[in-house]
SENU-754143 format. One record per residue (C-alpha): x, y, z; residue number from 1; residue in three letters. Coordinates in steps of 0.001 Angstrom, whole numbers, always signed. Example, Ala and Ser with C-alpha at 12.3 -4.5 7.8 and 13.67 -1.06 7.14 Angstrom:
REM SENU-754143
{{+12300, -4500, +7800}, 1, ALA}
{{+13670, -1060, +7140}, 2, SER}
REM end
This chain:
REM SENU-754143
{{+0, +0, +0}, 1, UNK}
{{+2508, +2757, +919}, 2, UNK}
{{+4386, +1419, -2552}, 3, UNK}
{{+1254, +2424, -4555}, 4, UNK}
{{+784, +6038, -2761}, 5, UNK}
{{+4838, +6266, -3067}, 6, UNK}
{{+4392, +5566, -6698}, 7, UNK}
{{+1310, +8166, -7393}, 8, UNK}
{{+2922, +11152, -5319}, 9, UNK}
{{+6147, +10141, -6996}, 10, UNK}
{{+4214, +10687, -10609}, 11, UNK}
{{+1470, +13907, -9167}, 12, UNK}
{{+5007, +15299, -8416}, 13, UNK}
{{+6579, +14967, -12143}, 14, UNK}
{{+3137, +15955, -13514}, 15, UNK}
{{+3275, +19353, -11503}, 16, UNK}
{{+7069, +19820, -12517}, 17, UNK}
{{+6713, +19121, -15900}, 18, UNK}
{{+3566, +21049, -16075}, 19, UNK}
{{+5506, +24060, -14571}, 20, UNK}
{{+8405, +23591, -16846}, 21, UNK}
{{+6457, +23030, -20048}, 22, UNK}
{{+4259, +26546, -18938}, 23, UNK}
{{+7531, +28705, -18176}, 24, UNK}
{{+9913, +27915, -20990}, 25, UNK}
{{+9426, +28163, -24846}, 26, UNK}
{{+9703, +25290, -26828}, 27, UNK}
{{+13244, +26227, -28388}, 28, UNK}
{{+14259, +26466, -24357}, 29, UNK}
{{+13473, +22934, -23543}, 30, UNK}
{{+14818, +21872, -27114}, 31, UNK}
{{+18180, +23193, -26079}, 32, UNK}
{{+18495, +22486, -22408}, 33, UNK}
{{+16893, +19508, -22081}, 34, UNK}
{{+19099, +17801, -24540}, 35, UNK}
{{+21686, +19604, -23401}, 36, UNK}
{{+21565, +18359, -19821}, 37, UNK}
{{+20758, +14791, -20809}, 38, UNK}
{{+23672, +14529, -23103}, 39, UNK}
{{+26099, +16102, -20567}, 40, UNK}
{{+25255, +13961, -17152}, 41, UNK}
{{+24551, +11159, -18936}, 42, UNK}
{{+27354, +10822, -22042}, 43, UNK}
{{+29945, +13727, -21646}, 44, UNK}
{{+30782, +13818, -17715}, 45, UNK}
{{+30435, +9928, -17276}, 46, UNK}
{{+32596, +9292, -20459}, 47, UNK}
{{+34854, +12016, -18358}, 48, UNK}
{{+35118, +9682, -15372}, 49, UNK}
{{+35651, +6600, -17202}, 50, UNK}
{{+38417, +7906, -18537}, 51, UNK}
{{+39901, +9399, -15442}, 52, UNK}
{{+39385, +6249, -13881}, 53, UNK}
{{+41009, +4397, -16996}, 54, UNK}
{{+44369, +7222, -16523}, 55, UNK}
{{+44577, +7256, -12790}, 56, UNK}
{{+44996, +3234, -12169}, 57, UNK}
{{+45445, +1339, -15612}, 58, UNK}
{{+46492, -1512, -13526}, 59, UNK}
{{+43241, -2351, -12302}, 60, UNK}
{{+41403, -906, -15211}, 61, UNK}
{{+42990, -3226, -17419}, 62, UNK}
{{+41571, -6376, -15639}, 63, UNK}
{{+37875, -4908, -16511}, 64, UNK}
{{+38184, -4219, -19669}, 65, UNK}
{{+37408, -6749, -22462}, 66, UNK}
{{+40811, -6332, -24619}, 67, UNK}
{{+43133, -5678, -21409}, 68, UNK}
{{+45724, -3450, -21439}, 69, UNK}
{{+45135, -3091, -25378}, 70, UNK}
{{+41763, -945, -24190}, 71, UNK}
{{+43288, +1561, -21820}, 72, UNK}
{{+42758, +4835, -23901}, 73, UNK}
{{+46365, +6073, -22750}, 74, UNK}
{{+48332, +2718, -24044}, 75, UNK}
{{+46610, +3079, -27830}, 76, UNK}
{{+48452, +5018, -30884}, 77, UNK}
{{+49142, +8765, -30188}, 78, UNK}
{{+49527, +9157, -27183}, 79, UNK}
{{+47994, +12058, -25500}, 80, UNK}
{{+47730, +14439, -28064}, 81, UNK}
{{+45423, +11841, -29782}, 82, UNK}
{{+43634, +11621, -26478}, 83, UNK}
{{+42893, +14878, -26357}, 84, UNK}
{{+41596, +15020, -30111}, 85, UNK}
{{+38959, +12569, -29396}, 86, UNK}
{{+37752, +13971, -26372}, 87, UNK}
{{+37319, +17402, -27805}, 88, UNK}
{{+35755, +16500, -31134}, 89, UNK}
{{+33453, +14249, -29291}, 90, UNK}
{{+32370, +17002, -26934}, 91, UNK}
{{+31948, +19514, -29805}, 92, UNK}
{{+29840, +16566, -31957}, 93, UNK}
{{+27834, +16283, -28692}, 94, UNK}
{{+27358, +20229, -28187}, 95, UNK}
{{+26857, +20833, -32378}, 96, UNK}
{{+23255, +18331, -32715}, 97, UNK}
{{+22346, +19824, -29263}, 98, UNK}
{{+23200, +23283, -31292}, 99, UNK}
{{+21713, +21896, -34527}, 100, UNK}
{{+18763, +20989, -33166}, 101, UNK}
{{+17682, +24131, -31118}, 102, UNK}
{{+18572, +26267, -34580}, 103, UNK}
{{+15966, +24424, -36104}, 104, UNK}
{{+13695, +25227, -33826}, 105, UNK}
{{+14117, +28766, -33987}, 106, UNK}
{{+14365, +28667, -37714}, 107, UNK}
{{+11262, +26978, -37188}, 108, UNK}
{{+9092, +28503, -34270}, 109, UNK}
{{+10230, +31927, -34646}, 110, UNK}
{{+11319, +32796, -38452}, 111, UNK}
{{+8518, +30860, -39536}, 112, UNK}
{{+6099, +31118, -36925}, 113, UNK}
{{+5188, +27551, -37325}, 114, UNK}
{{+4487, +25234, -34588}, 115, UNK}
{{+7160, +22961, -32635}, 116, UNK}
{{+8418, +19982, -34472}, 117, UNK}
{{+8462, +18259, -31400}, 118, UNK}
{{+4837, +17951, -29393}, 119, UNK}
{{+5661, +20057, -26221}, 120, UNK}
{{+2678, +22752, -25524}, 121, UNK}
{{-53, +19946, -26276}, 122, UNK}
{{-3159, +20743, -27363}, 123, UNK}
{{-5296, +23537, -26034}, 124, UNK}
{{-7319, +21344, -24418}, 125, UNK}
{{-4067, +19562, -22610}, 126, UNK}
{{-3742, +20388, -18636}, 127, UNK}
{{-839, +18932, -17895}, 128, UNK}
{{+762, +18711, -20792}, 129, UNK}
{{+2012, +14917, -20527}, 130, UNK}
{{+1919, +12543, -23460}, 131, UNK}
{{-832, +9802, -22674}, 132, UNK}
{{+1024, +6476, -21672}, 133, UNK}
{{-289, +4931, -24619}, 134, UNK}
{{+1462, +7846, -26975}, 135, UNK}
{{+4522, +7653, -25267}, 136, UNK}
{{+5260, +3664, -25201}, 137, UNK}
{{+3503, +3713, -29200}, 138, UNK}
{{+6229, +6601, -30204}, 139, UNK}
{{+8951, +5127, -27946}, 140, UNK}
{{+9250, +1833, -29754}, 141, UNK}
{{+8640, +3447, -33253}, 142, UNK}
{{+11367, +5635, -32418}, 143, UNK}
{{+13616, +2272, -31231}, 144, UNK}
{{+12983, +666, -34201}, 145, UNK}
{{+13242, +3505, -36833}, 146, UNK}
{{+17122, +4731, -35085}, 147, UNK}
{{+18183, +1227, -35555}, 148, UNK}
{{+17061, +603, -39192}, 149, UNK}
{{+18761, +3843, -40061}, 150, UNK}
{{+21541, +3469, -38385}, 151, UNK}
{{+22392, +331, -40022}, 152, UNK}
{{+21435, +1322, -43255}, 153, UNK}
{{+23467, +4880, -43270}, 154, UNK}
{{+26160, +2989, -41543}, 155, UNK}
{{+26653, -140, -44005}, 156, UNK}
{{+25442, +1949, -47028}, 157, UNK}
{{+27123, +5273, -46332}, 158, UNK}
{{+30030, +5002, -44328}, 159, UNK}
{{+31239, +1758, -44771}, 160, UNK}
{{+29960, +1181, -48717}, 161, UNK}
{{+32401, -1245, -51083}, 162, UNK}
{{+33512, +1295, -53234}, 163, UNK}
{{+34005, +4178, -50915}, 164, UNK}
{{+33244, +7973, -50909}, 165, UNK}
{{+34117, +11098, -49173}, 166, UNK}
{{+31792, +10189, -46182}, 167, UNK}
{{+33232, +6443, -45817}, 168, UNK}
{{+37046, +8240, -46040}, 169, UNK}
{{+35924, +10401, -43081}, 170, UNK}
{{+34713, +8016, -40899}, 171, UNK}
{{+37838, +5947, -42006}, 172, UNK}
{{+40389, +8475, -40788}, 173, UNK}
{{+38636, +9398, -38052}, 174, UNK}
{{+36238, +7503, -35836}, 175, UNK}
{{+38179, +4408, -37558}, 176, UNK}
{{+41383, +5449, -36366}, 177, UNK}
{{+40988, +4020, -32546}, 178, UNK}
{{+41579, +793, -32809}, 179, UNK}
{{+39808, -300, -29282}, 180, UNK}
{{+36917, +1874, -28119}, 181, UNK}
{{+36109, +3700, -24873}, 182, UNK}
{{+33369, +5798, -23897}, 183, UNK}
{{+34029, +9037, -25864}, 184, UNK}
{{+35027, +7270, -29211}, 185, UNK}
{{+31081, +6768, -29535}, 186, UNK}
{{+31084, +10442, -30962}, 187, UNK}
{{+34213, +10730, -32250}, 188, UNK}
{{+33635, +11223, -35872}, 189, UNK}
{{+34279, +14073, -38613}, 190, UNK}
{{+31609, +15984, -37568}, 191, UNK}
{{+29049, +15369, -41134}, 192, UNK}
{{+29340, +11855, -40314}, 193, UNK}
{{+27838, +12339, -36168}, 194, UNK}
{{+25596, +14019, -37679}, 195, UNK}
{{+24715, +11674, -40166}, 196, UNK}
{{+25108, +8798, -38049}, 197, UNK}
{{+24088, +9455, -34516}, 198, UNK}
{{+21531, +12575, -34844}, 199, UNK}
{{+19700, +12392, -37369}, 200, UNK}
{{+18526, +8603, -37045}, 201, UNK}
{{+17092, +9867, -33955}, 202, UNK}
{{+15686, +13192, -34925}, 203, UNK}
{{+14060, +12284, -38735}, 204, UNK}
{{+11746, +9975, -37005}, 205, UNK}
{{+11093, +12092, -34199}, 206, UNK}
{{+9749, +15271, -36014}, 207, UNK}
{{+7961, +13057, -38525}, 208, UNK}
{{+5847, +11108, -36284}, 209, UNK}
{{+6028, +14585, -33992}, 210, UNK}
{{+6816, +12744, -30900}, 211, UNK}
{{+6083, +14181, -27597}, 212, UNK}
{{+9522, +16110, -25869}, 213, UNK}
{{+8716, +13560, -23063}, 214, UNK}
{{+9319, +11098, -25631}, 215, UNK}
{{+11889, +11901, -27719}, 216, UNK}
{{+14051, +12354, -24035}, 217, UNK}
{{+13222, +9093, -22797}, 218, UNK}
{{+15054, +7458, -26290}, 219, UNK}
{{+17891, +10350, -25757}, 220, UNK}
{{+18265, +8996, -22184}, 221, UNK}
{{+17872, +5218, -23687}, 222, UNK}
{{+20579, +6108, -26260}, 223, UNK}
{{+23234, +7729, -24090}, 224, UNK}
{{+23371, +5593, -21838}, 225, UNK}
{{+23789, +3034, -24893}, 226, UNK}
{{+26792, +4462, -26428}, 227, UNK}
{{+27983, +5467, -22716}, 228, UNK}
{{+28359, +1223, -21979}, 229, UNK}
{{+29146, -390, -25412}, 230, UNK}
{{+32031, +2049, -26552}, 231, UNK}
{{+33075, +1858, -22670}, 232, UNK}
{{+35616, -1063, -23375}, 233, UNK}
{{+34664, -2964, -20192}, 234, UNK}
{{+33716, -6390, -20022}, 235, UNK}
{{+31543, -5621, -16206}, 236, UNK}
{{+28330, -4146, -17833}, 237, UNK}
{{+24657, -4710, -16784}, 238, UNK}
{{+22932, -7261, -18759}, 239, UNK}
{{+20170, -5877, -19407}, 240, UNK}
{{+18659, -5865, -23205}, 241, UNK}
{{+22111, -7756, -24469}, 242, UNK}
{{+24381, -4735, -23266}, 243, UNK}
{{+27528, -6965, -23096}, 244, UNK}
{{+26645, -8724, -26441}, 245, UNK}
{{+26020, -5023, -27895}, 246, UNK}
{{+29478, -3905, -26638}, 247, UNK}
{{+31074, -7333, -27887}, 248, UNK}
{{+30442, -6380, -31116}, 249, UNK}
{{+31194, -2811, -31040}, 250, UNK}
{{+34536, -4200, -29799}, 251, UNK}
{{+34548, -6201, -32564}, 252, UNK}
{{+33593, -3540, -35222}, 253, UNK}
{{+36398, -1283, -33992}, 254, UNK}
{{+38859, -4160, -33797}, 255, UNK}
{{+38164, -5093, -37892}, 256, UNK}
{{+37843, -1772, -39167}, 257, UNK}
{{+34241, -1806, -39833}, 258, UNK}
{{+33794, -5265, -41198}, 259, UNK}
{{+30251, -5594, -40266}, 260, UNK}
{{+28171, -5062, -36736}, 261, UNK}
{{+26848, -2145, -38727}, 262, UNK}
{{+23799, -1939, -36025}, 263, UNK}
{{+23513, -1252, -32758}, 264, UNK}
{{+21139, -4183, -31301}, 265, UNK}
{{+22790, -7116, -34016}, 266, UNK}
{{+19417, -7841, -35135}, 267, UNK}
{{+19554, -6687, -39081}, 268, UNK}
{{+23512, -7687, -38810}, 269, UNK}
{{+21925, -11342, -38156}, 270, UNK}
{{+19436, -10814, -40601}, 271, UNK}
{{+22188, -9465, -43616}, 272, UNK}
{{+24713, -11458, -42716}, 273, UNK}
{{+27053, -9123, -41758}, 274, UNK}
{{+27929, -9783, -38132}, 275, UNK}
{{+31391, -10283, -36989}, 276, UNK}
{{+31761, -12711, -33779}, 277, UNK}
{{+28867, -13898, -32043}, 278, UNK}
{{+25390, -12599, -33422}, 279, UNK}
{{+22344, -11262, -31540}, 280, UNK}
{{+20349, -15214, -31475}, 281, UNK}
{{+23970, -16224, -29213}, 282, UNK}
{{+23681, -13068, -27087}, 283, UNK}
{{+19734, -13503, -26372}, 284, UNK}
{{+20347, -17489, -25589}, 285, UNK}
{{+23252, -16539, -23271}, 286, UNK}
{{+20640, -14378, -21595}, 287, UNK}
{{+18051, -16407, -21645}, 288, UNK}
{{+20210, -19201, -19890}, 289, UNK}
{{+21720, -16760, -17486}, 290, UNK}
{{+18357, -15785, -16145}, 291, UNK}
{{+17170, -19789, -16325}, 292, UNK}
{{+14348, -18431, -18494}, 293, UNK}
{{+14119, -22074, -19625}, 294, UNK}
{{+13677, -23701, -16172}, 295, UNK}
{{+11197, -21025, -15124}, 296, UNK}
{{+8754, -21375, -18455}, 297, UNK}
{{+8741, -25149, -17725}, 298, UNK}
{{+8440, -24249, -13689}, 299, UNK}
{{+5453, -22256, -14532}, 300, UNK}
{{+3548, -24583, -17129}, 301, UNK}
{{+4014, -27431, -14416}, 302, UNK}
{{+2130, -25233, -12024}, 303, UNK}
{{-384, -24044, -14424}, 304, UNK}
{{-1174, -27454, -15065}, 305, UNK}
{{-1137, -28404, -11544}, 306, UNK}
{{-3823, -25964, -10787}, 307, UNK}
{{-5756, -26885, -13906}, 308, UNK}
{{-5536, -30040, -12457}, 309, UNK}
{{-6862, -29339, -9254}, 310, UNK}
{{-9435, -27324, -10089}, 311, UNK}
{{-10720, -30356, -12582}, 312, UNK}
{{-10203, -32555, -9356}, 313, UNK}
{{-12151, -30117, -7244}, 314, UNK}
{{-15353, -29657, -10347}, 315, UNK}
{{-15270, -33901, -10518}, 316, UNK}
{{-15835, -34365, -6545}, 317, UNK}
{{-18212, -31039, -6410}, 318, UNK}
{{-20411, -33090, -9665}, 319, UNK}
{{-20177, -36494, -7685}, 320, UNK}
{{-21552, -34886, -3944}, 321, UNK}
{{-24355, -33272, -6473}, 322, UNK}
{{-25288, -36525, -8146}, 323, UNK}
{{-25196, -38360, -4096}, 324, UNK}
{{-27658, -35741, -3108}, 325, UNK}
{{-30235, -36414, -5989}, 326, UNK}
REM end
């Protein structure tokens, strides 16, 4: 009982702030800081501490992470100048879609004086301006599925295509020259290909369905936190939805020069045939086994049938006692 009221103040309280929020700021305000805040305490300053971590005491650091001492950022090619590159070009990718996207906005909102692209106001008849839960989980999966099929697609297709281009040369010479990933290699790219590669798979689907802001910053949260773990280097990660499998084969991408792995859940990699190492089927039967999945399916259709049978048992003797009375 005091779980449930926990769990209703918990949401009357982000209703009200929300609410509060959404009434005080314009749209291209929450379009800039909200972003903004998400990609800095959940990519930027963690990817910071990794990294410190990773500098201050390699010699424990190198027992976590999957390649050993072959994954501490300061034991790979060039040294610290090269250290220093990535970090700054991935904090300036970081800060130029956060940028990117608020100038739309205001291209948008006030040289146009069209509406939002992202559903933030709500309608005139909206009092706390909250997408309904069935919005928000309909949009949040549509918006899972569409950032995967175009990131694989721009990423096999674009960047990594047989016969090369100007885009696949960048992401060669840049993002392609760390040879073991950690956290702030996710966004280290020339700055056309981020774009290309980690905003806009997010965004195009976002403003074309016109997903609620709610929305659109639980998949920013979803996605930070993504590139965050798999580009980490470690082999300690949560196991939840595959992470370890997902950071296998971004380990495994790096490793081979973008030989395939082109997605970021496996799934169209198994389907194309172009996954390097294990595939996505391994990862989800290593999960499944992990969490006995298995054993507690067959656990639970023994005690379905149990009851079933008991409850025939108990209808047989109740029919018998009826027929004794007549």
């Amino acid at each position: 009982m005091l779980s449930g009221w926990s769990t209703s103040l918990n949401l009357v309280f982000f209703s009200l702030t929300w609410t509060t929020i959404a009434m005080t700021y314009s749209p291209l305000q929450l379009e800039f800081f909200g972003p903004l805040f998400l990609r800095t305490m959940l990519y930027i300053l963690p990817s910071a501490l990794f990294l410190f971590i990773d500098l201050l005491i390699p010699s424990l650091m190198a027992e976590l992470k999957a390649q050993g001492e072959m994954g501490l950022p300061g034991r790979q090619k060039g040294g610290a100048k090269k250290l220093r590159r990535v970090v700054g070009w991935s904090v300036f990718n970081v800060l130029l879609a956060v940028g990117l996207q608020a100038g739309i906005e205001w291209l948008v909102t006030d040289v146009f004086k069209m509406r939002s692209l992202l559903l933030i106001k709500g309608s005139r008849w909206s009092v706390n301006h909250l997408p309904n839960p069935w919005s928000l989980f309909k949009h949040a999966i549509l918006g899972l599925v569409s950032r995967n099929i175009l990131q694989y697609y721009i990423h096999n297709h674009l960047l990594h295509p047989p016969t090369g281009g100007t885009l696949a040369q960048w992401h060669q010479t840049w993002h392609h020259s760390i040879y073991v990933p950690y956290s702030f290699v996710a966004a280290y790219d020339h700055p056309a290909c981020y774009l290309l590669h980690r905003f806009l798979p997010l965004y195009l689907p976002a403003i074309a369905f016109r997903f609620h802001m709610m929305t659109y910053l639980l998949l920013l949260t979803l996605f930070s936190l993504e590139e965050l773990f798999t580009y980490s280097g470690y082999n300690i990660l949560p196991s939840t939805i595959m992470l370890r499998g997902m950071a296998r084969r971004t380990d495994a991408h790096m490793m081979t020069q973008g030989k395939g792995n082109y997605g970021p859940l496996g799934v169209l990699d198994w389907v194309n045939g172009t996954t390097v190492g294990a595939d996505v089927m391994e990862d989800l039967q290593e999960e499944m086994e992990k969490h006995h999945v298995q054993e507690r399916a067959g656990s639970a259709i023994d005690d379905a049938g149990d009851a079933a049978n008991g409850i025939a048992g108990k209808l047989k003797s109740r029919a018998r006692k009826g027929r004794g009375k007549k």
